[in-house]
Every structure is written in C-alpha cells, then in structure tokens.
N, C-alpha and C positions, 0 to 999 in steps of 0.2 A: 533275166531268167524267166521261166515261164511258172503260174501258176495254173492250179487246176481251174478249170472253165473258161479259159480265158485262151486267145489264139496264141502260138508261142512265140516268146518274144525272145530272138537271136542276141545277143549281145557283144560287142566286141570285149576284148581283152582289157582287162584293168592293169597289168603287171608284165613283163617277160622279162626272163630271166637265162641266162647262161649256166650251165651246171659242172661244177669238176665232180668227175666219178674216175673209177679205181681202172677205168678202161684209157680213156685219156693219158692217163697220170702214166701209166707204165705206157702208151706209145709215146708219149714226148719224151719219156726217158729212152726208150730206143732209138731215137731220131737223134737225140743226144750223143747219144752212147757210135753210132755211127758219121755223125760230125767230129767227135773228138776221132778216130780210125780214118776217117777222109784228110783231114788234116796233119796227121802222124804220115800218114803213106803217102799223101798226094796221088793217090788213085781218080781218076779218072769217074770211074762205076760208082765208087761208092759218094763224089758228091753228085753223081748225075741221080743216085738211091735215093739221097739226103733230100735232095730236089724234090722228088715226086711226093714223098715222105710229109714234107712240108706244103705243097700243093693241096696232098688231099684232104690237112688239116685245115687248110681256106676254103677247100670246095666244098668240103661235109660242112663246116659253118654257115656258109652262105645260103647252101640248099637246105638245110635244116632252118635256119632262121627264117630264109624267104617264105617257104611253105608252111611254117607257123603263121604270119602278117597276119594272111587273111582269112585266117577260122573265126567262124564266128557259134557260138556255144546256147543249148537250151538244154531244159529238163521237162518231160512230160511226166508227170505224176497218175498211179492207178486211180481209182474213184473212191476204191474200198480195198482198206488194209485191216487185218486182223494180228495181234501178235503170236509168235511162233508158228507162222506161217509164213511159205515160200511166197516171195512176191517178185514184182518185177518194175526196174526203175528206166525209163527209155531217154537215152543222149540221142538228141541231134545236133548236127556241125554241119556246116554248112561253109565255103569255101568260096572268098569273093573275088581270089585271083583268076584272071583269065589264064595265065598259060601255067602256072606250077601247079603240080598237084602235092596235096598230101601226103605222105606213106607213113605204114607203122606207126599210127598214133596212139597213145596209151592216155584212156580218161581216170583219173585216180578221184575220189570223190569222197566225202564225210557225210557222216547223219550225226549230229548227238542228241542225247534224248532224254529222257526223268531216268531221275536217282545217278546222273552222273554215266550215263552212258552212253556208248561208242559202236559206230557200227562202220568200218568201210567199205566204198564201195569200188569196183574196179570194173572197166570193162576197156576194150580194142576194137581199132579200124584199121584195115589192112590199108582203103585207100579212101580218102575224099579227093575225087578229079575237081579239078577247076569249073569254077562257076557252077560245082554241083553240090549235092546234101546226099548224107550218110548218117543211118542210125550205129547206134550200139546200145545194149539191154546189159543190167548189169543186176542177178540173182541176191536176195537176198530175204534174211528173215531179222522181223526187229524184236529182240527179248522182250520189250516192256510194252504196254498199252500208255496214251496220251502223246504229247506236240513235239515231235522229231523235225530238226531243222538242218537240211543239207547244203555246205558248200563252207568254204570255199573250195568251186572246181578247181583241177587245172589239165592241164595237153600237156604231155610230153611225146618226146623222136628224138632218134637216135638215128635216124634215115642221115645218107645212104652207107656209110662205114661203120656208125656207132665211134664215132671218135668223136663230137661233137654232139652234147645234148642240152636241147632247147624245151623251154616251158614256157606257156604262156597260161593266166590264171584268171577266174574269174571271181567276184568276190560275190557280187548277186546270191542271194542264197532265199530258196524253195523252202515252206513249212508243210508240213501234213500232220494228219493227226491219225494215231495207229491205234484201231477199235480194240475189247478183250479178245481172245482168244472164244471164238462160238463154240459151246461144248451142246448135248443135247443128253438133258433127264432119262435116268431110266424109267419106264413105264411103272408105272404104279411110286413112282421116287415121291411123290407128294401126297400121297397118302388119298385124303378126303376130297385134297383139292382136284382132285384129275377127274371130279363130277363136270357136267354141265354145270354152266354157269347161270341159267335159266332157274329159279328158286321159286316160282309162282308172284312176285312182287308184282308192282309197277313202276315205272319211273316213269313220273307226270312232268317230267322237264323236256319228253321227247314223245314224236308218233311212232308207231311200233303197228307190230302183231300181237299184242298183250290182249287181253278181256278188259283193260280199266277202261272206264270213257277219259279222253283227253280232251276233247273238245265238242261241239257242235256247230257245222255251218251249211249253207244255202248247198241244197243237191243241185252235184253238177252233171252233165251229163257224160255219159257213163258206168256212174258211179253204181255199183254192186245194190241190189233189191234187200239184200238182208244190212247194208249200211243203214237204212233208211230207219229213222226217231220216229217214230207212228203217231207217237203222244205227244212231240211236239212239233210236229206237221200241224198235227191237227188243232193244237193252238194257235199255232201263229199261221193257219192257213196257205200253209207250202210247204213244199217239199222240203226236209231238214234232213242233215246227212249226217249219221255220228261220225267221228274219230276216236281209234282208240289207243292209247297210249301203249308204249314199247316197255315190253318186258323189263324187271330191276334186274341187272347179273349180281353178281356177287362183289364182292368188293375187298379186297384181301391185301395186307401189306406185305412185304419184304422190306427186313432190317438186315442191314450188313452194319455187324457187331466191331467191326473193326475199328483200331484205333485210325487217327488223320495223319500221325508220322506212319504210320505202318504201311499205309495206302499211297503218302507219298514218296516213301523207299522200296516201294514197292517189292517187299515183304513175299513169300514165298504163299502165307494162308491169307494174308490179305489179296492179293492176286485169285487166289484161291476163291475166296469171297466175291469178289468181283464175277468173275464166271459163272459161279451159282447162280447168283442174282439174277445174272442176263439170263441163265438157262431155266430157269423158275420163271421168271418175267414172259420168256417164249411158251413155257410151257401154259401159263396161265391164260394168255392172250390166245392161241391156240382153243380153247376149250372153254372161251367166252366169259371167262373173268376177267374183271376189271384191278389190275394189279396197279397199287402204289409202290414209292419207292420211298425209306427211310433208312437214312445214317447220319445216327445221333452226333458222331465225332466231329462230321463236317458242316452240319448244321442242314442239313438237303431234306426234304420234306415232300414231296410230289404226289398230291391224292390219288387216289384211284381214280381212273378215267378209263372209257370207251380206246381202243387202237383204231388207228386208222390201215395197220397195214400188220405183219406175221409181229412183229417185234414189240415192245413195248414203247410208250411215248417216250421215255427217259431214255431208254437206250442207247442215244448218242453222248449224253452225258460221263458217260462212264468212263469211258476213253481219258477221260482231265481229274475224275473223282480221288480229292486229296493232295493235289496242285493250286487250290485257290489259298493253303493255308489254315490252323487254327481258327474254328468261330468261336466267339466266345458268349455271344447270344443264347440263350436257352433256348432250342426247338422246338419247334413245334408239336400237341398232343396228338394220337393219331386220331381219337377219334372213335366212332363207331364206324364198326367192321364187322364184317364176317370171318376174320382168321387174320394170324399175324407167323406170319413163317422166318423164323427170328436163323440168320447164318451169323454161327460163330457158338460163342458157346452156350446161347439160348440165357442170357441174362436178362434178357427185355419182357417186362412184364404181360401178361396175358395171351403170351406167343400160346399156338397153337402147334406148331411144328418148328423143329430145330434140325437143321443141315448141317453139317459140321464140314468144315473146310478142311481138315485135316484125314477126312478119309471122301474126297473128291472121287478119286479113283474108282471104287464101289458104287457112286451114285451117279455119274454119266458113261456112257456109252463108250467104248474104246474103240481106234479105229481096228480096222481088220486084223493090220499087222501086230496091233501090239494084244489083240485077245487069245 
C-alpha cells in the first residue's frame, strides 16, 4: 500500500476468493432444473441448452479469475483532511497480464477511526487493459478528527455474465490523520483580543523593529546612519552599530475545559471545543498574538510562541487530543499572561474570556448555504 510521501507502492494480492451470491445460486438451479427436463424427454435442444448453460459457467470463471491474477492495488492519500468535509481517496491498479484485461471491477474499501468508527469506501473501473494502470476516486467525509486506518482492500467482477464472482484482497492497510473541522470567528468574537498584538514591550530574546536596544556590534557596511551608537563609536573609536530588539506581542492562553473521555469519544461540545480553539488560535496568530494552548484533562501545556505560518504551532496536535489517554500528572501553571480565554464553561481561574461550545453556531461564520 502506499503511504503519503512516499512513491506508490503497488502490491499484489494477499487472498482470492470465489463468492456464492444469490445470482449464481438460482442459475445453477436453472441448469438443474433443465438437466432433470433433458433427461425426462431425451430432447436433443435441451442437453445441447444444458451444454452451453454449463460452458458459460467455466468461461465466466476462468475469465473472471484470470483477469483478477494480475491486479495489482495502491492507495494515494490527500495531504490535508479536515472533518466533515468532502474529501477524496484515489485507487490505482495496475494490470500485469499481457493479453486479458480487466472489466467491471468494484473497489470496496474501510476507514475506521476514534470512538469506534466506520466509514466505507466504494469506488469502480469500467476497465484496466493489460499491462496497463487505471485510477478510481472514491468520495467521502470522515465524522471524527484523529488517526483513521484504511483497508483491508479488496477487487471484485462479476465480468462477463455475472454468474461467477471473484475477489481478490489486500490486507496492507494506509493511516492518515483527519485535522478539526476549520471554522473561522466572528469578527469582534474575541472581544479585547482582536487588538494588535504589538503592546509597546520588548522582547530581548529576538531582533525586531522595537525601540529597546538588543545589542551593540561593529558598523557594517550599509548599515543605516541613524543605526549608528555615537557614544560608543566614540569610545571605542569605530564605528558601532546599534540593534534593536523586536517588539513583545501579547501572550494569551486558550483552555479547552473539556474533559479526556469526552475528547476521546468525541462528544458533540468537546468537538465543539476543539474547533473554537483552532479558530481562536487562527484568529490570534492572525492579529500578532502569541497563543498558547492548555487542556487541563490531558495534561497538554504549550506556551505561547511566535507562528511561523496562518495557523497556530499546536495545531496539528489537535487532530489526536484525548487519544493519548488519562494523565494523571498535575499540569502545568500557566503562568504570566496577558489573557486566558477559557472554552467551556469558564471554570479556569483568571480566564479573561469564556466561549461556550454549546452556542458554537452564534460565534463562527456560517457557510452561505446555511445563513
């Protein structure tokens, strides 16, 4: 099977199998049924019927089974999945017989996932020709965020009469991990926080555009007229070049109030919570605060830091939050902060703002359709 990043690796078949279905069953009882009538009458037609009757249940097996042999099976995986979102999962087969082709192949496929669930997947090939490759995409949305693991495949045909049906199976099986659902804050939903995140500080850990001095070193060429230490040029007899330290942002937690089993049965306002947080986390990094992330239940702590890109640094985390299990460690304190935006029912002490999961709807954006 194939993973994500990695070239696809085709596999052959672990398994094949023969199938009685309900289509079979009633022609060999008619083939039956006109042997016992051939043999009563000694007719002529009817065992020369019986004949073909029985022919095409060797030829549909043959050519069904042969054109199975040589499939050989992968799975291409998206890069980025959100939950309750359309996505899309892509089959290739590939076909190692030189002269039989394919037809009518049916891929039948599994995802299961947190809290016990189930998602199947289906998709069809009209035809893989010999020694060649055929996609099929197979639509689907996954209810839950965290590690969804698909397979085992399998191919079925019913090629050329549907009297004869063959499966072949693959057992290899693909994981991905399905982000929250990305919601986006109503404007002003944060209250205080939706300032700049620029407060007049400094933070002397980094160089900046700030007014603080960060440093002092030898003028290099270049460097701007009004950089230049005058007073301590002229001490140390050269040219000296200030630096100066980058602006402090704000520094703001988000707690998600929720318990660790609710998160990992993924709970209707725990889910809930989840989303806020990602959509506070955007909204803050957005507007140049530096967002932490804390939930007491699981033990998860992550200070406030700088982003490197729209999202928050935790953000990928979310996806598994409440799958590693009960911690039983006491947490971490937060700390000194400029705000604590507590989601849930605002029990966390010194919050500054409280989100409530349970009225989500009012506080992010709704798509077109449903406003």
């Amino acid at each position: 099977m194939s993973t994500l990043g990695r070239n696809l690796d085709l596999r052959a078949p672990d398994a094949r199998r023969d199938h009685v279905h309900i289509v079979a069953v009633l022609y060999v009882g008619a083939t039956f049924m006109l042997l016992l009538g051939a043999m009563s009458s000694q007719n002529n037609l009817l065992f020369a019927t019986v004949g073909l009757a029985l022919a095409a249940v060797i030829v549909s097996g043959f050519i069904a089974g042969s054109s199975m042999m040589g499939l050989r099976f992968a799975r291409r995986l998206p890069v980025r999945i959100e939950a309750d979102t359309p996505t899309r999962i892509e089959y290739h087969t590939h076909n190692k017989n030189r002269v039989v082709s394919a037809f009518a192949v049916r891929i039948v496929d599994a995802a299961a996932g947190p809290a016990e669930a189930a998602v199947p997947l289906n998709a069809g090939i009209g035809r893989v020709a010999a020694g060649d490759h055929a996609r099929a995409f197979a639509h689907v949305e996954f209810p839950h965020r965290g590690r969804w693991v698909l397979g085992p495949g399998r191919l079925y045909t019913m090629f050329p009469f549907g009297i004869s049906k063959k499966s072949i199976r693959f057992d290899g099986k693909d994981s991905l991990v399905v982000m929250p659902k990305a919601v986006e804050l109503v404007r002003g939903g944060l209250g205080m926080f939706e300032s700049l995140g620029d407060d007049g500080r400094a933070d002397l850990r980094r160089k900046g555009g700030g007014a603080e001095l960060y440093n002092l070193r030898d003028y290099q060429r270049g460097d701007p007229v009004s950089t230049i230490a005058w007073q301590a040029s002229a001490r140390w007899n050269k040219l000296i070049s200030r630096e100066v330290a980058a602006p402090q942002t704000k520094r703001v937690w988000i707690v998600i109030e929720s318990s660790v089993n609710d998160l990992r049965d993924r709970k209707p306002l725990a889910e809930s919570s989840v989303r806020l947080a990602l959509a506070a986390g955007r909204r803050l990094v957005e507007n140049g605060v530096a967002a932490g992330l804390h939930v007491p239940s699981c033990g998860v702590t992550i200070v406030p830091d700088h982003a490197d890109s729209a999202w928050p640094a935790w953000a990928p985390m979310l996806a598994m939050l409440g799958d590693e299990g009960e911690i039983t460690s006491v947490p971490r304190s937060l700390g000194m902060n400029d705000g604590i935006i507590a989601i849930g029912p605002g029990t966390t002490p010194g919050r500054s703002l409280v989100l409530d999961p349970a009225r989500e709807e009012s506080l992010v954006l709704q798509p077109r359709g449903r406003r």
